[in-house]
N, C-alpha and C positions, 0 to 999 in steps of 0.2 A: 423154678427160675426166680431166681431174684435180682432185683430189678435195683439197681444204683439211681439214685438220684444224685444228676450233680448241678452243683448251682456254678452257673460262669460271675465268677468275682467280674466286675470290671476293671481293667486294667489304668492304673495311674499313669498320670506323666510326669517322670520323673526331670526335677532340673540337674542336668551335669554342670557341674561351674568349671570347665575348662575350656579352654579355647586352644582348636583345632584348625589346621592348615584348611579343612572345608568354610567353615566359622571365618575365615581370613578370606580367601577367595571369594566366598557368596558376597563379601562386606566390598571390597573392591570392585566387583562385577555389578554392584547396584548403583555406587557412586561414580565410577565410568558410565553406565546408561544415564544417569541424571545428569551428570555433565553434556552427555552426546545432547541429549534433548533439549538442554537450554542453548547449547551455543546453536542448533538446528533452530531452534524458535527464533534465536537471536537475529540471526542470517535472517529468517523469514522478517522478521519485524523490520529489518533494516532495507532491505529489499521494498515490500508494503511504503515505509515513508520515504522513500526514494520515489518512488510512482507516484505517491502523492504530492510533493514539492513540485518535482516535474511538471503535472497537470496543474500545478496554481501557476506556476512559470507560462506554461501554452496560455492559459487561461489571459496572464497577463498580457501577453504579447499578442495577442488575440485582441484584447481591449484594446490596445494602443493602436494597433495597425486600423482596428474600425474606426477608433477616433483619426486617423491620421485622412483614413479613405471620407470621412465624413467632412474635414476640413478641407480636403482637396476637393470634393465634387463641388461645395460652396463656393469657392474659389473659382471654378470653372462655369459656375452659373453667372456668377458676378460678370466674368469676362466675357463669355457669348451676348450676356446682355447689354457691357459697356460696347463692342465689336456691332454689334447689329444697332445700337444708334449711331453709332458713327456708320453706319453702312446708310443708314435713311437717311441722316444729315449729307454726306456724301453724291446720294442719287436727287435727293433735295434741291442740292446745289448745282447737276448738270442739268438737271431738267429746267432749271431758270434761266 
């Protein structure tokens, strides 16, 4: 019996310089997904500072109405207090 030895070459990778309708397709089908994904991001990101604007809008309107509510209760102290001396100057005056 004899016995072969065989040695396995390793196989090269050979470059083909042609460009095939696969070559075409795979090139389109990557730059379609990159476009999908930026305008998908885009959407998202424009979405995100829309909620953000939004919440500084609440935010401000928020402040105003407490400044508004803080001016009015002042207001309203001032006048139970101007109302209530003229109520003692009033009982003041029947009691005499």
């Amino acid at each position: 019996m004899s016995e072969q030895i065989t040695t396995a070459v390793p196989k090269k990778f050979r470059f083909i310089p042609e460009i095939t309708l696969g070559n075409i397709l795979q090139l389109i089908t990557i730059a379609a997904a990159v476009i999908g994904l930026w305008v998908s991001l885009d959407k998202r990101l424009a979405a995100v500072e829309m909620q953000e604007n939004y919440a500084i809008e609440e935010r401000r309107d928020l402040k105003k109405s407490l400044a508004t509510l803080a001016e009015n209760q002042a207001v309203l102290a001032r006048t139970v207090d101007r109302i209530s001396i003229l109520f003692e100057q009033h009982t003041k005056g029947e009691s005499k």
